[in-house]
N, C-alpha and C positions, 0 to 999 in steps of 0.2 A: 658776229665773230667775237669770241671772247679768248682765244688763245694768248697766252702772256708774250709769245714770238713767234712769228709767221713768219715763210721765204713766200714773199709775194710771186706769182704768177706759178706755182705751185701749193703750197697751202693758202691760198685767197688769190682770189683776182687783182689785177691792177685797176686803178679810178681813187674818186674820192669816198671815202667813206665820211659818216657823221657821229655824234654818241652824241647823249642825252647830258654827261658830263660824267661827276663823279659818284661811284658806287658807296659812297658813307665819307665819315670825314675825316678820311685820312687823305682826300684828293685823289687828281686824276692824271698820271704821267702817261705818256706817249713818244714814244722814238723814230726814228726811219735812221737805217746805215747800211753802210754801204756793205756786210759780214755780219758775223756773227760773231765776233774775237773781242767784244768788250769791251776795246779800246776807245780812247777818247777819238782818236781822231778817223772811228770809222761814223761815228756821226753825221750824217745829212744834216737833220734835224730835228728838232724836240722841245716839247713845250710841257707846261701843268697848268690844269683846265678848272677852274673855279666853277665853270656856267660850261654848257654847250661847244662841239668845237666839231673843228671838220680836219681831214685831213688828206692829203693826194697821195698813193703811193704806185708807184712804177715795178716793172718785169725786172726780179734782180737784187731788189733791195729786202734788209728785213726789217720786220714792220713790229714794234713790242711795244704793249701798254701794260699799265699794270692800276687798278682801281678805279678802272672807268668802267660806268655801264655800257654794256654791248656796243660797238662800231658794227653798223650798218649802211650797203650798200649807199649811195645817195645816187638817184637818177636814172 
């Protein structure tokens, strides 16, 4: 999955995915919210990936990274 925003359980499934980390060196950001409205406080969660990383996402939420190599199913 390489889409920049996903509505999980319609464009991707729910679970955890993995990536390899970041696609070059500008790093690897990843989100979960609860919308799509940009706002700070629809934030779940969100991290930036030096190395490897995993991530869970649930039916509902949307799912956006941007310079990570592909997220892949895990499991």
């Amino acid at each position: 999955m390489s889409r920049p925003s996903s509505l999980v359980g319609e464009e991707m499934r729910a679970g955890t995915y993995r990536t390899s980390g970041p696609g070059d060196s500008f790093g690897c950001y990843w989100e979960r919210a609860r919308n799509s409205s940009g706002e700070l406080d629809a934030i779940i969660a969100n991290g930036n990936l030096e190395g490897s990383g995993r991530v869970t996402v649930n039916n509902g939420e949307i799912f956006k990274s941007t310079g990570c190599q592909d997220w892949k199913k895990a499991g």
